[in-house]
C-alpha positions in Angstrom: 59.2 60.0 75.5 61.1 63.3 75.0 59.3 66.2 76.4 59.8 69.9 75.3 59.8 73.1 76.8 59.2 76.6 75.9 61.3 78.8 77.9 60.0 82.2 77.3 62.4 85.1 78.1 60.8 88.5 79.4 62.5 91.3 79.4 62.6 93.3 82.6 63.0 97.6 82.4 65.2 98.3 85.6 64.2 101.5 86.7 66.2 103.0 90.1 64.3 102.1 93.2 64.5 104.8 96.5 65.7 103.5 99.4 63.2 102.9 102.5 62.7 106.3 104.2 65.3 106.2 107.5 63.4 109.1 110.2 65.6 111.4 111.5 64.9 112.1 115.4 64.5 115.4 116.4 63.4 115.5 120.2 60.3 113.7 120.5 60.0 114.3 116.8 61.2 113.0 113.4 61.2 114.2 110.1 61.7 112.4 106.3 65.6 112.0 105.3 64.9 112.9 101.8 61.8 114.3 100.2 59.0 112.1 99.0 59.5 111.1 95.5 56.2 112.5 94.2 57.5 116.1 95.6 60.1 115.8 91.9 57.3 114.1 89.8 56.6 116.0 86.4 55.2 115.1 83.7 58.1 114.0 81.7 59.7 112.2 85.1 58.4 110.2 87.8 60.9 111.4 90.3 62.5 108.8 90.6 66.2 109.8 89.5 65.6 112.9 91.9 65.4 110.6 94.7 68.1 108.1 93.7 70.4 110.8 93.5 69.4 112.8 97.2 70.2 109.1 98.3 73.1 108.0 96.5 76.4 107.6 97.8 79.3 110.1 97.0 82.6 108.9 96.7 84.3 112.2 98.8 86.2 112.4 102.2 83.4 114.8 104.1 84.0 118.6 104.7 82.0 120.2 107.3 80.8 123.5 106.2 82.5 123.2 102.8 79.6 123.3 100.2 80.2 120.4 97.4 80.5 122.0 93.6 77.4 120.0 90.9 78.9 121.3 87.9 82.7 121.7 88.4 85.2 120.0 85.7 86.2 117.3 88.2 82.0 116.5 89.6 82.0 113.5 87.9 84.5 112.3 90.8 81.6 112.1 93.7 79.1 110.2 91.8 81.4 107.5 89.9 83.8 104.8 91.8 85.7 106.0 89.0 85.2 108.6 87.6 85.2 108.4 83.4 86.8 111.6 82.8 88.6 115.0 84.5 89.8 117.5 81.8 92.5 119.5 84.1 93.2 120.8 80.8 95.9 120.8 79.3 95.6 117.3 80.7 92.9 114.2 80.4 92.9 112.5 83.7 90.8 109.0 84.0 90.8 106.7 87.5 90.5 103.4 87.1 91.2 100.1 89.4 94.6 100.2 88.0 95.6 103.4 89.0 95.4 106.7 87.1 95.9 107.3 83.2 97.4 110.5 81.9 96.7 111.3 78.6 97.6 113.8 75.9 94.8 115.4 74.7 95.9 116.2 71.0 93.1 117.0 68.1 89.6 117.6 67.7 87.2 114.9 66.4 85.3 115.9 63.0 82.5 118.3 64.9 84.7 120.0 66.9 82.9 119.5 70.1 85.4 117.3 72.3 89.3 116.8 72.3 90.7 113.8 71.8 94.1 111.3 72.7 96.4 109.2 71.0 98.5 108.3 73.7 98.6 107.8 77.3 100.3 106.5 80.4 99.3 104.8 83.7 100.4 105.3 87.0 99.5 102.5 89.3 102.1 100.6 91.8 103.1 97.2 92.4 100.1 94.7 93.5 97.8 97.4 93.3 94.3 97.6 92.8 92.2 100.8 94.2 88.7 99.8 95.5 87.6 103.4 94.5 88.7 107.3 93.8 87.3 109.5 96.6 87.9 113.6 96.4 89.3 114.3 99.5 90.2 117.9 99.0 88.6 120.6 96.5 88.3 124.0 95.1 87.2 125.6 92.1 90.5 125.0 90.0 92.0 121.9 91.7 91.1 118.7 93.2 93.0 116.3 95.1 91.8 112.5 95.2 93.2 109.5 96.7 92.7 105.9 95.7 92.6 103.1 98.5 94.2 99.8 97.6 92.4 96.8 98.0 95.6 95.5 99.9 97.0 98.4 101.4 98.5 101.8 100.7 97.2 104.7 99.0 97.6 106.8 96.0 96.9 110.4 96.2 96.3 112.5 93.0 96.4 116.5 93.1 94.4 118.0 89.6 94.5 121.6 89.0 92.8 123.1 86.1 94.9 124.8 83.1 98.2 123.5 84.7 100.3 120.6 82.5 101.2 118.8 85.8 99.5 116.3 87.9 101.2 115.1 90.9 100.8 111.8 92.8 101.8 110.9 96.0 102.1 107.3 97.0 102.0 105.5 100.9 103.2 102.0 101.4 103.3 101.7 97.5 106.1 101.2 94.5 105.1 103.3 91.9 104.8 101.7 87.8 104.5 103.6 84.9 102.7 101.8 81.8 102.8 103.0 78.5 100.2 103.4 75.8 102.9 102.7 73.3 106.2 101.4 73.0 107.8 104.8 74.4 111.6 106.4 74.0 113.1 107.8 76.9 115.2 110.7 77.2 117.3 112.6 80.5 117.1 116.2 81.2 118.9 117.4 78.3 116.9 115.7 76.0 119.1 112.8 75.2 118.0 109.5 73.9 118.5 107.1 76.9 117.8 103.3 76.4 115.2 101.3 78.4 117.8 98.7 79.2 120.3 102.1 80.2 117.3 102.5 82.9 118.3 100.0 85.5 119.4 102.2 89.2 119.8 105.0 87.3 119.0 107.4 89.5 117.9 111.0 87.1 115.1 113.1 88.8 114.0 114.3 85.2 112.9 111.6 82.7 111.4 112.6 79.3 108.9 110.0 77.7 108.3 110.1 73.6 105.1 107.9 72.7 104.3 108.7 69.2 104.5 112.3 68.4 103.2 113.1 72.7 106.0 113.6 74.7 105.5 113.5 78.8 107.7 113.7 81.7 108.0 112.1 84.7 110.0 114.1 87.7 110.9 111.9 90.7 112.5 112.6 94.3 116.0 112.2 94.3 117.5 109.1 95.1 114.8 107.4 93.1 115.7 104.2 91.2 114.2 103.1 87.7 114.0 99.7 85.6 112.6 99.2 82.8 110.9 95.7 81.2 108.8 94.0 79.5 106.8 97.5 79.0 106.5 98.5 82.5 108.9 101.3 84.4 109.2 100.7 88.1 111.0 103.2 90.9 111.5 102.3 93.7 112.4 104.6 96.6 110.0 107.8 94.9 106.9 109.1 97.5 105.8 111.4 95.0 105.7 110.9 91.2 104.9 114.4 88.9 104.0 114.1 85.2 103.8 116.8 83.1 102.7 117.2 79.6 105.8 118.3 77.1 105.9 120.7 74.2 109.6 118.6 73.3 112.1 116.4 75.2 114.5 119.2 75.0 112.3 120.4 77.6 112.4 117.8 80.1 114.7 119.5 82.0 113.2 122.7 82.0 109.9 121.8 82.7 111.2 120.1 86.2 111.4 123.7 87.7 108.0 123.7 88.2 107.2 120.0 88.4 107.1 120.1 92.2 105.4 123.0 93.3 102.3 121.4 94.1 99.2 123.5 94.8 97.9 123.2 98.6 95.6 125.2 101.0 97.0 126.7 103.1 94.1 125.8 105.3 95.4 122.2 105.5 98.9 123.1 106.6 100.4 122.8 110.4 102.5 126.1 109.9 105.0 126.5 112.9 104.2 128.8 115.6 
C-alpha cells in the first residue's frame, strides 16, 4: 500500500525582530539601552526598523567624541560588511571578500540619474579573503577603511572625495591586481609594455588600458611585477596607489601626485 502526502508549503514574512532590552546600571538604578519600539510606531511603520537600526551593529573602529556622519557619500560603509557602493568621485569604489574593486565610472544610463562602468580592477592579495570592511578613520571628504583577512594581514583603503586616487596599504600581505578585461600595459612614458615583459621588472609607474578606461597603478620602489594567467602580482610593495587616467601618456605624470595621501594630522606622532 503506497501512502501519499500533502506537504503544504507556507510562506513565512520575516520582519526584523529587536533584540531583548540589556539594562544599563546607573548606581542603584538602570535605565532601557534603546527606546521602546512603540516610542517610533506610526501609522505607516510599526517601529520596528527604528529599533533594529539603534541596535544594529556598525562595521567602524570607535572614536570617542567623534560624531558618526548618516548621510555622507561613504555611510553605507557602517551598516554593510561590505559596503555596495562609495562614489569618491571621480572614482567607484566597492569592498567585497576579495578585496576592493576600482572602477571607471564612464556614462550615464538612459535617465540620467546614476553613472555607470565598463571596466574595473581588483586589488586583493595572495590567499586573501577579508571577513569585513570597517571605517576606521573619517571626515567629511575622505574615509579610510581597512579589511581584516580571514588568515591574517590587513588591507587598508584611504577614499577622498573628488580626488582620482585611492590608496591602499597592505600588512603581512602580497598585493594582486585583477582585471575586468584583458588589459594592455604601458611604463611611464606611455609605451606599450608586454605582460610577459612584466616579470621583476621593477617600474614604480604602470599604466593599465582596459577597453577605452585607462588606470594606473604607482608602487614603492623596489617593487617587483609578474604577470599570468590574468592576474598581476608585486611582491615587495606596502602600499599600492591607483589612479584614474585621462591617457597612458599620462602615467607618468599622474605619479607626482599618486602618493600624497591625505591624513589627519591628528593621527600623526610629530617629533618634538
Amino acid at each position: 500500500m503506497h501512502r501519499t502526502f500533502l506537504i503544504t508549503v507556507i510562506s513565512l514574512l520575516v520582519v526584523p525582530l529587536p533584540r531583548a532590552q540589556e539594562p544599563v546600571a546607573v548606581g542603584c538604578g538602570s535605565y532601557a539601552a534603546y527606546p521602546p519600539t512603540y516610542k517610533s510606531r506610526t501609522d505607516a511603520h510599526d517601529g520596528s526598523w527604528a529599533t533594529m537600526l539603534e541596535t544594529s551593529r556598525l562595521y567602524l573602529d570607535e572614536r570617542p567624541s567623534t560624531p558618526i556622519p548618516t548621510n555622507d557619500w561613504w555611510t553605507d560603509l557602517l551598516h554593510s560588511r561590505y559596503a555596495n557602493a562609495l562614489w569618491s568621485l571621480p572614482t567607484l569604489v566597492k569592498p567585497s571578500a576579495e578585496g576592493v574593486a576600482v572602477h571607471y565610472p564612464s556614462y550615464w544610463i538612459e535617465n540620467g540619474t546614476e553613472v555607470k562602468s565598463r571596466t574595473s580592477l581588483t586589488i586583493g592579495a595572495e590567499s586573501f579573503t577579508a571577513t569585513e570592511a570597517i571605517a576606521a578613520d573619517w571626515h567629511d571628504w575622505d574615509v579610510v577603511m581597512r579589511l581584516p583577512g580571514r588568515r591574517g594581514g590587513e588591507m587598508r583603503v584611504t577614499l577622498a572625495h573628488g580626488m582620482p586616487f585611492t590608496w591602499f596599504e597592505f600588512t603581512g600581505l602580497n598585493p594582486t591586481v585583477k582585471f575586468s578585461a584583458t588589459p594592455t600595459f604601458y611604463n611611464a612614458y606611455g609605451e606599450e609594455i608586454a605582460g610577459a615583459d612584466l616579470v621583476l621588472r621593477h617600474d614604480t609607474s604602470l599604466g593599465v588600458r582596459l577597453g577605452d578606461d585607462v588606470y594606473g597603478l604607482y608602487l614603492p620602489s623596489g617593487a617587483s611585477l609578474s604577470y599570468a594567467d590574468g592576474v598581476l602580482r608585486i611582491a615587495g610593495a606596502p602600499f599600492l596607489s591607483v589612479g584614474l587616467l585621462p591617457s597612458a601618456a599620462e602615467t607618468g605624470t599622474y605619479a607626482e601626485w599618486a602618493y600624497s595621501v591625505p591624513v589627519s594630522y591628528t593621527h600623526l606622532t610629530l617629533p618634538t
